[in-house]
N, C-alpha and C positions, 0 to 999 in steps of 0.2 A: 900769088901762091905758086909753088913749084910746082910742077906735075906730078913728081913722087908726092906729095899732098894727099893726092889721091887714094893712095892706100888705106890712108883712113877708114874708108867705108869698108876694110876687109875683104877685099872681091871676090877669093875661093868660097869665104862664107856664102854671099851672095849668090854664087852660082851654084853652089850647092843647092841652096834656097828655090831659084828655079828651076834647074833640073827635077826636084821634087816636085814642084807644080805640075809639071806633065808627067811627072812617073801615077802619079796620084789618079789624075785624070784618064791616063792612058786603062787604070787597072779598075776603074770607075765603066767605064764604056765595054770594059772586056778584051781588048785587042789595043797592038801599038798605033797610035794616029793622032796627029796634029793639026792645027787650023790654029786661024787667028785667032780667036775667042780666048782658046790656054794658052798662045803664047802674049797675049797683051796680058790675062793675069799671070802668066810667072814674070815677067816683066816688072810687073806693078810690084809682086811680092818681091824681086827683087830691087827695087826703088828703097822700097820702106826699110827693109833688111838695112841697108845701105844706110838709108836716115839714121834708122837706130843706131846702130854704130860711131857713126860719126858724133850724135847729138851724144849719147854716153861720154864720148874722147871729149868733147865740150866740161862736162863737169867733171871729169875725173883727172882733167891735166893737175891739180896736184899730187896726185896720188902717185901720177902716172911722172911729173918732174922726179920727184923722190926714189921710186922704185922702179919706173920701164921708161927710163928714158931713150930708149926706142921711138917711140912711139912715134910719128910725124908729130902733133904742135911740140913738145919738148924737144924735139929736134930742128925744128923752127920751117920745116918743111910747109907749114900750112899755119896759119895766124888762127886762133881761137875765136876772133868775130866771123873770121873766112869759115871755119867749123859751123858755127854757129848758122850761116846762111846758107850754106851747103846744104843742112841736114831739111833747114825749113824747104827748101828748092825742092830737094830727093822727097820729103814727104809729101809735100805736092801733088810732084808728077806721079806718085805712085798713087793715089788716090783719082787724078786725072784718068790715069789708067786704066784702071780698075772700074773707073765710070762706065766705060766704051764695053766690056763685060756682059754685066746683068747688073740685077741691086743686091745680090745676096755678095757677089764679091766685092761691089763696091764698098757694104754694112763692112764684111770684113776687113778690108782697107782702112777705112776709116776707125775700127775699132782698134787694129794692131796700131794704129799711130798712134793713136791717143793714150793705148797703154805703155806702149814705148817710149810717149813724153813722158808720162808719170813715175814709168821705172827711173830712165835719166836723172827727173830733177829731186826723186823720191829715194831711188834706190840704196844710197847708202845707209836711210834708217829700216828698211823691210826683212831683212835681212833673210830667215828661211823662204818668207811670202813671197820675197824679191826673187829666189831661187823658182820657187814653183810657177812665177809667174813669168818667168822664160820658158819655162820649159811647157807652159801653157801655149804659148806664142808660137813655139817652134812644133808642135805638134799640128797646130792650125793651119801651117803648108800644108796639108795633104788636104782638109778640107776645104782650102782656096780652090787644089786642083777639082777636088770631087763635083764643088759647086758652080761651076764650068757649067757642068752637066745638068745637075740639078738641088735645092737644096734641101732633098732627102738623098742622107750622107747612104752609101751601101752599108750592111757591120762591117766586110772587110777593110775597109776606110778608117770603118771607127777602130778596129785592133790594131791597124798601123798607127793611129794617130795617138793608140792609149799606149802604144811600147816606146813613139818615140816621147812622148810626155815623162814618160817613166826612167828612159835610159836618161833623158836631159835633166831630169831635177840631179840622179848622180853624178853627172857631170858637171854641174855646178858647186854641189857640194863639195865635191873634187878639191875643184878651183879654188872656192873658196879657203880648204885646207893650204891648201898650196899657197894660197895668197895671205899665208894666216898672220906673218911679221908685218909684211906691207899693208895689210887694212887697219892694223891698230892706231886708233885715234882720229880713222877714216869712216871706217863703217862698221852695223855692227851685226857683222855675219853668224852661221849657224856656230863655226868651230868660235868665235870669239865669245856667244854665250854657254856653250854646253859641251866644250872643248875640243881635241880633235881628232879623240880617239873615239870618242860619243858618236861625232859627224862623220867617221868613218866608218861603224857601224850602220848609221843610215843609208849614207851611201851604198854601202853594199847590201842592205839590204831591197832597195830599189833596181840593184843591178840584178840582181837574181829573180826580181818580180818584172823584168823588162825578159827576163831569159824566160821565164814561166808564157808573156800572154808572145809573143816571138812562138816558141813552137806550138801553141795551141793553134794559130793564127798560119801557120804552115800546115799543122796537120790535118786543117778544113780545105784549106783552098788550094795545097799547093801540092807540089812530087814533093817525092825524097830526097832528089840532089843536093838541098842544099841542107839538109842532115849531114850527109860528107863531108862537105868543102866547109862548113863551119865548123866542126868538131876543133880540131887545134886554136882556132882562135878564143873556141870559148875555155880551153883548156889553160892557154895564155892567158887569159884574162881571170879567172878564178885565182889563178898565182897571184897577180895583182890584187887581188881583192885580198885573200888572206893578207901577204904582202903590205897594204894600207892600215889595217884591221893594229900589225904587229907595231910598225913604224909609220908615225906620222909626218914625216919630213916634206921639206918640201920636192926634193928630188923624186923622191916616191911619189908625189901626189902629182905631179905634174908628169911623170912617165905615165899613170896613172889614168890622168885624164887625156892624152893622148892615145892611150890603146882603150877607151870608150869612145874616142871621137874614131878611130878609126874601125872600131865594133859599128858604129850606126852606120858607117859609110860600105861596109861589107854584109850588113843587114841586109838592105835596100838594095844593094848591087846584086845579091844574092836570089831577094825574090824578083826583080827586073829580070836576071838572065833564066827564074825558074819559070817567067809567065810568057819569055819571049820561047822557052823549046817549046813549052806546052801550044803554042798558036802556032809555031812551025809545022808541028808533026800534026794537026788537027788536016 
């Protein structure tokens, strides 16, 4: 296997993945602080993240020969059994992981793997359920980090974890649209059964209910600052939404779901830097 191989697993995904583990934890406890405990499970949730990835790139190399031959095995960077032992290794150790924890993040460990096999070898026929069922998964980082602590989740926990569930089903939808030429005869997604101007109305409306529990979820726990410094982004992003709504292409849907992927990441950046003034100035 080459070393570029490796890309496989997606590693910004991954690290984003953990980094969230301890954002999670951090805002679970009240105050910024680390120990071993959150960083063996953002570790673990990074492991699995990683699996999934890979284990996905496992069954979708035809998809992925045909239309992203990018990808490392189309690229021959990585052999498809090497994929295949990769992903079992990566789910493993993240489960090993997660052991060394408690049992409540071990149970989650072991339940994200198992649904991430299922998506893998399931996912081309679940098609919206497949959607929600990522975006079920990726909400579940913050509970990984909560239960660190303990596993009774805080509510502020739970409104992070119900916004990003909610930004990530549109983001998938997104994708989906985007990917609407190249899944045909592959899978059968939200826009291949109910078309893409349908699935782009969902999506937007998930995006505007991710903006809905987002400032309820500020205006309990947090300052105003990040009222400010997000105002343009979501102004940008409303463009897009109308924007997707009008034309379903793929150049749209894929600008699209880049300025969502970069909305969740200035989400969370956003109440990080509003919970680290507020412990400064305490």
């Amino acid at each position: 296997m080459n070393l570029l191989g490796l890309s496989i697993i997606r590693p910004i995904n991954c690290a984003f993945a953990f980094l969230l583990v301890l954002f999670a934890y951090s805002l679970s406890i009240g105050y910024l602080n680390f120990n071993l405990q959150v960083v063996l499970a953002a570790t673990s949730t990074f492991l699995i993240v990683a699996g999934g990835n890979t284990f996905n790139d496992f069954f979708d190399y035809k998809i992925d020969l045909k239309n992203k031959s990018y990808r490392p095995i189309p690229r021959k960077l990585i052999k498809r059994g090497e994929a295949l032992v990769l992903s079992v290794l990566l789910f493993i150790s993240g489960i090993i992981t997660g052991s060394f924890v408690n049992p409540h993040v071990f149970m989650i460990a072991i339940v994200a793997t198992l649904a991430l096999i299922a998506y893998g070898a399931k996912g081309h026929y679940l098609g919206f359920s497949g959607d929600l069922l990522i975006a079920f998964l990726a909400s579940f980082v913050f509970i990984m980090g909560s239960f660190v602590v303990s596993p009774i989740v805080p509510f502020n926990i739970l409104l992070i974890a119900l916004a990003a569930f909610i930004i990530n089903v549109s983001r998938e939808v997104i994708k989906d649209i985007e990917d609407y030429e190249a899944d045909k005869g592959f899978k059968l997604t939200l826009p291949q059964k109910i078309g893409k101007k349908g699935s782009a109305l969902i999506a937007s409306v998930f995006l505007v209910g991710n903006l809905f529990v987002v400032y309820i979820l500020l205006s309990i726990y947090f300052t105003g600052i990040i009222f400010l410094f997000s105002m343009p982004i979501m102004m940008v992003l409303f463009n897009k939404v109308i924007k997707i709504v009008k034309i379903q292409d793929a150049k749209t849907a894929k600008d699209s779901q880049k300025l969502v992927k970069l909305m969740m990441f200035v989400e969370f950046l956003f109440v990080f830097l509003d919970k680290l003034v507020i412990n400064l100035s305490v």
